[in-house]
C-alpha positions, 0 to 999 in steps of 0.5 A, spaced: 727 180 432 732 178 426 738 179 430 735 174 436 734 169 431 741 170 428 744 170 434 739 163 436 741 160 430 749 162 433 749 159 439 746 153 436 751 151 432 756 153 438 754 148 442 754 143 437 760 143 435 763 143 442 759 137 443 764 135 439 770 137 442 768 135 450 766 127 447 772 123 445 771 120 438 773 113 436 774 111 430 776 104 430 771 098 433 773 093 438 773 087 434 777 091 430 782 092 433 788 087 434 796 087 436 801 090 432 807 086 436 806 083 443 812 080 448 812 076 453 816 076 458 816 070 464 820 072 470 819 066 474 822 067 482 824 074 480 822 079 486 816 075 488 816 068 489 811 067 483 812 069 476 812 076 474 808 076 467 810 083 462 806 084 457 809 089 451 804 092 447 805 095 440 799 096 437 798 097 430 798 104 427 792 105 423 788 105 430 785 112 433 786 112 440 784 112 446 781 105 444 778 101 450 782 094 451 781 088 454 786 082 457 786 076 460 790 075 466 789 069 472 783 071 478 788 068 482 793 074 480 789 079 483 790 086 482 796 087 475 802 090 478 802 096 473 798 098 467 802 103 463 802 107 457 809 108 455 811 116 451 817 116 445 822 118 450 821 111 454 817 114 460 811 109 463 805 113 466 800 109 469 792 109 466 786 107 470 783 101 469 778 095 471 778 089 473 772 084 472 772 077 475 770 072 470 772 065 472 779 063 473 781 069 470 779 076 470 778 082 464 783 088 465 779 094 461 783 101 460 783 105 454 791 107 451 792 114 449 799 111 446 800 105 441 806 102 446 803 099 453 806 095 458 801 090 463 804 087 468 802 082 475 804 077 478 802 070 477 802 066 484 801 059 480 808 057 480 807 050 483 813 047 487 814 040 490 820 040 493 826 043 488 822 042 484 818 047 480 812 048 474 809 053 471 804 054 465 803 061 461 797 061 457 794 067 452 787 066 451 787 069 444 783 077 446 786 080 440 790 077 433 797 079 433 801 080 427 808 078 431 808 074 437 815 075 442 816 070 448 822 071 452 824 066 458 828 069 464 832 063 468 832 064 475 839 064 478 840 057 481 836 054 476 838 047 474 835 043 469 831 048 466 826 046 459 820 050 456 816 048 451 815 050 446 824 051 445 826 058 445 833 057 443 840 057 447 839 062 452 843 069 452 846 071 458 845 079 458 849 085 462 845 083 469 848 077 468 841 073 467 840 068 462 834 069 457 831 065 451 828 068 447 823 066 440 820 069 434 813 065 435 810 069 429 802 071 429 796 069 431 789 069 430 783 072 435 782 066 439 788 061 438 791 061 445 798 060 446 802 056 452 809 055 455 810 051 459 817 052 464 820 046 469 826 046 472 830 045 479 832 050 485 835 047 492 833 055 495 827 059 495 832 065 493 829 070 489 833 073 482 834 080 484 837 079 491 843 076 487 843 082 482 849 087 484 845 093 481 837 092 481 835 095 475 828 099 476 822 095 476 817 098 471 812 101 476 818 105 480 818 109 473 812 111 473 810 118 475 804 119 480 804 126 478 803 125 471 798 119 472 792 118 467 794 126 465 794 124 457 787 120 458 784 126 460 787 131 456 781 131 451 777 132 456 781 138 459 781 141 451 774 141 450 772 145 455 777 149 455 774 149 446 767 150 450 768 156 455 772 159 449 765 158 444 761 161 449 765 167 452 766 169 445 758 168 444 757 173 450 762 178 448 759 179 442 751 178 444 753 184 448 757 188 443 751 188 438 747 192 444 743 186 444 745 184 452 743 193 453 737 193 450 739 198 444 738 194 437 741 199 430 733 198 427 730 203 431 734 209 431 734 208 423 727 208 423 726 214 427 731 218 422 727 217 418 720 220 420 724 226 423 725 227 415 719 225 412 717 231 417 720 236 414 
Protein backbone atom coordinates (compact mmCIF):
# COMPACT_ATOMS: atom_id res chain seq x y z
CA UNK A 1 0.00 0.00 0.00
CA UNK A 2 2.91 2.14 0.44
CA UNK A 3 4.34 1.68 -2.35
CA UNK A 4 0.75 2.42 -4.53
CA UNK A 5 0.94 5.94 -2.44
CA UNK A 6 4.46 6.44 -3.38
CA UNK A 7 3.89 5.92 -6.54
CA UNK A 8 0.45 8.30 -6.62
CA UNK A 9 2.37 10.73 -4.93
CA UNK A 10 4.93 10.37 -8.33
CA UNK A 11 2.81 10.73 -10.97
CA UNK A 12 1.04 13.64 -9.12
CA UNK A 13 3.98 15.50 -9.28
CA UNK A 14 4.77 14.49 -12.94
CA UNK A 15 1.73 15.46 -14.35
CA UNK A 16 2.27 18.89 -12.59
CA UNK A 17 5.35 19.79 -13.73
CA UNK A 18 4.40 18.70 -17.30
CA UNK A 19 1.79 21.04 -17.18
CA UNK A 20 4.32 23.55 -16.91
CA UNK A 21 6.03 22.40 -19.72
CA UNK A 22 2.78 22.04 -22.32
CA UNK A 23 1.66 26.14 -21.27
CA UNK A 24 3.89 28.67 -22.46
CA UNK A 25 4.43 31.17 -19.56
CA UNK A 26 4.43 34.98 -20.27
CA UNK A 27 6.07 36.76 -17.96
CA UNK A 28 5.64 40.38 -19.17
CA UNK A 29 1.65 41.80 -19.25
CA UNK A 30 0.66 43.62 -22.34
CA UNK A 31 0.29 46.90 -21.02
CA UNK A 32 3.68 46.62 -20.39
CA UNK A 33 4.95 46.10 -23.29
CA UNK A 34 6.38 48.76 -25.53
CA UNK A 35 8.69 49.33 -28.79
CA UNK A 36 12.33 49.08 -28.33
CA UNK A 37 12.76 50.68 -32.19
CA UNK A 38 9.94 51.02 -34.59
CA UNK A 39 10.60 52.46 -38.51
CA UNK A 40 8.49 53.26 -40.85
CA UNK A 41 8.90 52.87 -44.19
CA UNK A 42 6.21 54.74 -46.63
CA UNK A 43 6.38 53.42 -50.17
CA UNK A 44 4.09 55.43 -52.33
CA UNK A 45 3.21 53.79 -55.93
CA UNK A 46 5.91 51.14 -55.48
CA UNK A 47 4.55 47.90 -56.71
CA UNK A 48 1.00 48.36 -56.24
CA UNK A 49 -0.87 51.63 -57.08
CA UNK A 50 -1.39 52.51 -53.32
CA UNK A 51 1.26 52.60 -50.65
CA UNK A 52 3.04 49.81 -49.06
CA UNK A 53 3.62 50.49 -45.35
CA UNK A 54 6.70 48.42 -43.47
CA UNK A 55 6.65 48.42 -40.07
CA UNK A 56 10.38 47.27 -38.62
CA UNK A 57 10.03 46.21 -35.05
CA UNK A 58 12.66 45.84 -32.31
CA UNK A 59 11.20 45.08 -29.46
CA UNK A 60 13.07 45.70 -26.07
CA UNK A 61 15.18 42.98 -24.36
CA UNK A 62 13.67 42.82 -21.31
CA UNK A 63 10.52 41.23 -22.55
CA UNK A 64 9.91 37.23 -22.65
CA UNK A 65 8.46 35.90 -25.65
CA UNK A 66 6.08 34.77 -27.07
CA UNK A 67 4.08 38.03 -26.33
CA UNK A 68 0.53 38.79 -27.84
CA UNK A 69 0.98 42.25 -30.02
CA UNK A 70 -1.61 44.44 -31.45
CA UNK A 71 -1.31 47.00 -34.18
CA UNK A 72 -3.41 49.19 -35.82
CA UNK A 73 -3.68 49.05 -39.63
CA UNK A 74 -6.48 50.97 -42.20
CA UNK A 75 -9.81 48.78 -42.54
CA UNK A 76 -9.59 49.72 -46.06
CA UNK A 77 -6.22 47.86 -46.18
CA UNK A 78 -7.42 44.62 -45.79
CA UNK A 79 -5.51 41.47 -44.99
CA UNK A 80 -1.28 42.93 -44.01
CA UNK A 81 1.02 41.61 -46.76
CA UNK A 82 3.02 39.82 -44.41
CA UNK A 83 3.32 39.18 -40.71
CA UNK A 84 6.88 38.03 -40.01
CA UNK A 85 9.45 37.55 -37.40
CA UNK A 86 12.82 37.82 -38.40
CA UNK A 87 15.96 35.31 -37.18
CA UNK A 88 19.69 36.66 -36.44
CA UNK A 89 20.86 35.27 -39.89
CA UNK A 90 18.07 37.99 -41.46
CA UNK A 91 15.40 35.27 -42.58
CA UNK A 92 11.48 36.43 -42.03
CA UNK A 93 9.33 33.46 -41.25
CA UNK A 94 5.87 34.34 -41.45
CA UNK A 95 3.66 33.74 -37.96
CA UNK A 96 -0.30 33.31 -37.64
CA UNK A 97 -2.12 36.30 -36.99
CA UNK A 98 -5.75 37.85 -36.87
CA UNK A 99 -7.30 40.45 -37.65
CA UNK A 100 -10.48 42.01 -36.07
CA UNK A 101 -12.52 45.10 -37.78
CA UNK A 102 -12.85 48.04 -35.70
CA UNK A 103 -13.91 50.96 -37.53
CA UNK A 104 -11.65 52.39 -39.65
CA UNK A 105 -9.13 50.72 -38.86
CA UNK A 106 -8.53 47.07 -37.88
CA UNK A 107 -6.31 45.30 -34.78
CA UNK A 108 -3.63 42.70 -36.36
CA UNK A 109 -3.24 40.25 -33.13
CA UNK A 110 -0.09 37.78 -33.09
CA UNK A 111 2.39 36.70 -30.91
CA UNK A 112 6.22 37.15 -31.78
CA UNK A 113 8.68 34.51 -30.70
CA UNK A 114 11.78 37.21 -31.81
CA UNK A 115 12.54 40.43 -30.59
CA UNK A 116 12.76 41.55 -34.61
CA UNK A 117 9.39 41.68 -36.62
CA UNK A 118 8.21 42.95 -39.79
CA UNK A 119 4.41 43.88 -40.63
CA UNK A 120 3.67 45.08 -43.94
CA UNK A 121 0.11 46.02 -46.04
CA UNK A 122 -0.75 47.90 -48.55
CA UNK A 123 -2.46 51.24 -47.97
CA UNK A 124 -5.01 51.83 -51.06
CA UNK A 125 -5.73 55.39 -49.64
CA UNK A 126 -3.16 57.11 -51.58
CA UNK A 127 -5.84 59.89 -53.30
CA UNK A 128 -5.12 61.10 -56.92
CA UNK A 129 -6.45 63.99 -58.70
CA UNK A 130 -4.83 64.15 -61.76
CA UNK A 131 -1.05 64.27 -61.54
CA UNK A 132 -1.52 65.21 -58.55
CA UNK A 133 -1.18 62.74 -55.68
CA UNK A 134 -1.90 62.75 -51.45
CA UNK A 135 -1.24 60.47 -48.91
CA UNK A 136 -1.77 60.52 -45.01
CA UNK A 137 0.21 57.97 -42.50
CA UNK A 138 -0.85 57.78 -38.95
CA UNK A 139 0.30 55.86 -36.07
CA UNK A 140 -2.28 55.45 -33.19
CA UNK A 141 -0.02 55.17 -30.70
CA UNK A 142 -0.27 50.82 -29.41
CA UNK A 143 2.58 51.05 -27.67
CA UNK A 144 5.31 53.52 -26.31
CA UNK A 145 8.35 53.53 -28.53
CA UNK A 146 11.87 54.31 -27.19
CA UNK A 147 13.17 55.31 -30.84
CA UNK A 148 11.06 56.26 -33.63
CA UNK A 149 12.40 56.05 -37.39
CA UNK A 150 10.49 57.43 -40.46
CA UNK A 151 11.53 56.84 -43.95
CA UNK A 152 9.82 58.42 -47.27
CA UNK A 153 10.79 56.16 -50.79
CA UNK A 154 10.12 58.99 -53.76
CA UNK A 155 8.47 57.21 -56.25
CA UNK A 156 10.22 57.47 -59.68
CA UNK A 157 8.73 60.26 -61.85
CA UNK A 158 7.68 62.15 -58.79
CA UNK A 159 8.31 66.10 -59.06
CA UNK A 160 7.41 68.55 -56.20
CA UNK A 161 7.65 66.13 -53.50
CA UNK A 162 6.91 67.78 -49.73
CA UNK A 163 6.28 65.86 -46.57
CA UNK A 164 5.54 66.67 -43.19
CA UNK A 165 6.83 66.82 -41.20
CA UNK A 166 10.49 67.52 -43.11
CA UNK A 167 12.61 64.22 -43.28
CA UNK A 168 15.97 66.19 -44.45
CA UNK A 169 17.54 65.90 -48.06
CA UNK A 170 17.19 62.68 -49.49
CA UNK A 171 19.68 60.07 -50.29
CA UNK A 172 19.95 58.27 -53.37
CA UNK A 173 20.72 54.56 -52.86
CA UNK A 174 22.16 51.56 -54.68
CA UNK A 175 18.44 50.88 -56.45
CA UNK A 176 19.04 54.00 -57.59
CA UNK A 177 15.66 55.21 -55.31
CA UNK A 178 15.51 58.49 -53.25
CA UNK A 179 14.78 58.02 -49.41
CA UNK A 180 14.43 60.66 -46.80
CA UNK A 181 14.94 59.65 -43.77
CA UNK A 182 14.41 61.36 -39.86
CA UNK A 183 15.27 60.19 -36.24
CA UNK A 184 11.52 61.34 -34.73
CA UNK A 185 12.57 60.19 -31.41
CA UNK A 186 10.07 58.66 -28.67
CA UNK A 187 6.85 58.32 -28.22
CA UNK A 188 4.45 57.73 -25.44
CA UNK A 189 1.41 54.87 -25.55
CA UNK A 190 -1.29 56.80 -26.99
CA UNK A 191 0.34 59.83 -28.82
CA UNK A 192 -0.27 59.50 -32.44
CA UNK A 193 2.09 60.52 -34.97
CA UNK A 194 1.30 61.54 -38.77
CA UNK A 195 3.19 62.13 -42.16
CA UNK A 196 1.78 63.79 -44.53
CA UNK A 197 3.28 62.95 -48.44
CA UNK A 198 2.23 65.45 -51.99
CA UNK A 199 3.78 65.56 -54.97
CA UNK A 200 3.27 65.41 -58.72
CA UNK A 201 3.54 62.24 -61.22
CA UNK A 202 2.36 62.72 -65.09
CA UNK A 203 2.05 58.35 -65.09
CA UNK A 204 0.73 55.80 -63.23
CA UNK A 205 3.99 54.00 -63.41
CA UNK A 206 4.97 52.07 -60.60
CA UNK A 207 8.45 52.22 -58.97
CA UNK A 208 9.60 48.89 -59.34
CA UNK A 209 8.95 48.53 -63.04
CA UNK A 210 11.89 51.00 -63.50
CA UNK A 211 14.31 49.02 -61.35
CA UNK A 212 16.73 47.05 -63.55
CA UNK A 213 17.32 44.48 -60.49
CA UNK A 214 14.09 44.10 -58.30
CA UNK A 215 15.01 43.55 -55.02
CA UNK A 216 12.96 40.83 -53.35
CA UNK A 217 9.83 41.64 -51.81
CA UNK A 218 9.74 40.89 -47.83
CA UNK A 219 6.98 37.92 -48.36
CA UNK A 220 9.27 36.01 -51.18
CA UNK A 221 11.49 35.52 -48.50
CA UNK A 222 9.50 33.88 -46.35
CA UNK A 223 9.67 30.29 -46.29
CA UNK A 224 6.40 28.12 -46.08
CA UNK A 225 7.99 25.52 -44.83
CA UNK A 226 9.22 26.84 -41.68
CA UNK A 227 6.01 28.74 -41.22
CA UNK A 228 4.70 29.35 -37.52
CA UNK A 229 7.52 26.33 -36.59
CA UNK A 230 9.00 28.65 -33.96
CA UNK A 231 5.36 29.39 -32.31
CA UNK A 232 4.74 25.99 -31.96
CA UNK A 233 8.08 24.71 -31.08
CA UNK A 234 6.92 25.01 -27.00
CA UNK A 235 4.35 23.09 -27.57
CA UNK A 236 6.21 20.49 -29.65
CA UNK A 237 9.06 20.54 -26.38
CA UNK A 238 6.32 19.98 -24.13
CA UNK A 239 4.75 17.05 -25.19
CA UNK A 240 7.87 15.46 -26.03
CA UNK A 241 8.66 16.47 -21.71
CA UNK A 242 5.31 14.91 -21.07
CA UNK A 243 5.64 11.49 -22.92
CA UNK A 244 9.32 11.39 -21.59
CA UNK A 245 7.75 11.82 -17.74
CA UNK A 246 5.12 9.21 -18.18
CA UNK A 247 7.18 6.81 -20.21
CA UNK A 248 9.68 6.82 -17.57
CA UNK A 249 6.53 6.37 -14.77
CA UNK A 250 5.50 3.34 -16.50
CA UNK A 251 8.91 1.85 -16.74
CA UNK A 252 9.58 1.97 -13.37
CA UNK A 253 5.78 1.20 -11.94
CA UNK A 254 6.34 -2.25 -13.79
CA UNK A 255 10.14 -2.48 -12.65
CA UNK A 256 9.16 -2.26 -8.86
CA UNK A 257 6.67 -5.40 -9.91
CA UNK A 258 3.91 -3.50 -8.89
CA UNK A 259 2.45 -3.60 -12.75
CA UNK A 260 2.89 -7.85 -12.20
CA UNK A 261 1.24 -7.98 -9.50
CA UNK A 262 4.35 -9.05 -6.97
CA UNK A 263 5.48 -6.51 -4.10
CA UNK A 264 9.03 -7.55 -2.13
CA UNK A 265 6.82 -7.34 1.38
CA UNK A 266 5.15 -10.32 1.11
CA UNK A 267 7.87 -12.74 0.49
CA UNK A 268 9.99 -10.85 3.22
CA UNK A 269 7.23 -11.52 5.56
CA UNK A 270 6.62 -15.58 4.66
CA UNK A 271 10.54 -15.87 5.42
CA UNK A 272 10.07 -15.13 8.41
CA UNK A 273 7.36 -17.35 9.41
CA UNK A 274 9.07 -20.26 7.62
CA UNK A 275 11.90 -19.60 10.58
CA UNK A 276 10.21 -18.78 13.31
CA UNK A 277 8.90 -22.66 12.47
CA UNK A 278 11.92 -23.69 13.16
Amino acid sequence: MKSTANLRYILLLMLLVSTCLVIPQKSVGQSELFIDALEVDIWPEYDQPGVLVIYHITLSADITLPIDMSLSIPTEAGDPNAVAVRDANGGLYSIIYKREVNGEYSNITFSPTIPEIQVEYYDPRLRIEESKRHYEYAWLGDYAINALTIEVQQPVGATELQIAPELGNGEIRDDGLTYYTSQAGSLPKGQTFEVIVDYKKESSSLSAESLEVKPSSPVSTITPVTRNFMTVLPWILGTLGVLLIFGGAIWWYWKSGIGRGKTKTPRRRRKLVIDQGK
